[in-house]
C-alpha positions in Angstrom: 5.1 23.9 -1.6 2.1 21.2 -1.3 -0.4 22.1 1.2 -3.2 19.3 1.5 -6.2 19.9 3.7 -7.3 16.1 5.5 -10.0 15.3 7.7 -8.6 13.6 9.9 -4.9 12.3 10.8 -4.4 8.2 12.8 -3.3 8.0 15.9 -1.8 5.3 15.6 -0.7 2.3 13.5 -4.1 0.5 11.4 -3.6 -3.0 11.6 -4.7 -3.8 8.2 -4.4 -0.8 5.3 -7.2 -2.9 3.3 -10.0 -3.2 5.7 -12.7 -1.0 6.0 -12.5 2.1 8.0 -15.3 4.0 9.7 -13.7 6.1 12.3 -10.4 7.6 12.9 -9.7 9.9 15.8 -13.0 10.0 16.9 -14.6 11.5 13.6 -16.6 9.4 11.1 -14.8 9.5 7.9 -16.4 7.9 4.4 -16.4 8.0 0.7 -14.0 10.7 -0.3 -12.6 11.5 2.3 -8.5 12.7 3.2 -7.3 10.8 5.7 -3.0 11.3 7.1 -1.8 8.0 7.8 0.9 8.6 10.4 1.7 6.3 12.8 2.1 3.2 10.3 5.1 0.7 12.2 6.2 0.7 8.9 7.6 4.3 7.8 6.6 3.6 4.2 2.8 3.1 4.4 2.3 6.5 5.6 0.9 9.6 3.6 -2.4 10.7 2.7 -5.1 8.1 1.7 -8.6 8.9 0.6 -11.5 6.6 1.6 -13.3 4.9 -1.2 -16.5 3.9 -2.0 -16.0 0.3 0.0 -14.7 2.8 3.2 -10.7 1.4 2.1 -8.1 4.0 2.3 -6.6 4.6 -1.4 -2.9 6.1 -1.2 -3.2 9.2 -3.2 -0.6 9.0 -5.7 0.9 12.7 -5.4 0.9 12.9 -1.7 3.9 10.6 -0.5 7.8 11.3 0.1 9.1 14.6 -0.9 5.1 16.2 -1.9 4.5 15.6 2.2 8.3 16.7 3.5 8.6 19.7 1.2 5.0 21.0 2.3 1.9 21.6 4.6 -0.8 19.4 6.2 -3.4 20.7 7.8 -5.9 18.0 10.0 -9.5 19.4 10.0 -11.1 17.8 12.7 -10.1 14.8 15.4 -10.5 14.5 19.4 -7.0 14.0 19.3 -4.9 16.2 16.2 -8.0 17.9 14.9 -6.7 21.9 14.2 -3.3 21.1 13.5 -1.0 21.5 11.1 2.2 19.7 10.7 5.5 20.7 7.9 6.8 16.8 8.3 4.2 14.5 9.0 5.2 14.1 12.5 5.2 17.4 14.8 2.3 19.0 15.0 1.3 22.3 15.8 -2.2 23.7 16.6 -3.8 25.8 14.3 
């Protein structure tokens, strides 16, 4: 079982997946950075992203379908999902 360990989890869907991002739930997030995408309107550009060096989310190529399904995510910090923990990318729990 995958268990990934983000900063932060969206709250809802990010316009543009190529843009620059500075804060998401509440919390500053930069270079490095493990972000759960979640709330995409499109199913498939969820998972778990990690900021780069320009502040763009980067899909992290191991952390999509079955690797987020079959495991754990825990969300570190956020006004909204900070301290929780999901099994499916959708229900959350708090930690």
């Amino acid at each position: 079982m995958d268990v990934w360990h983000t900063k932060v989890a969206t709250t809802s869907n990010i316009a543009n997946l190529n843009a620059a991002v500075t804060t998401i739930d509440g919390v500053s997030v930069g270079w490095g950075d493990l972000v759960l995408v979640r709330a995409q309107n499109v199913a498939s550009e969820n998972g778990i992203f990690r900021v780069n060096s320009s502040g763009v989310l980067t899909r992290v190529a191991d952390a999509t379908g079955a690797h987020l399904t079959a495991g754990v995510i825990h969300v570190n910090m956020g006004s909204q999902l900070g301290r929780h923990k999901t099994n499916n990318g959708t229900a959350f729990n708090k930690l």
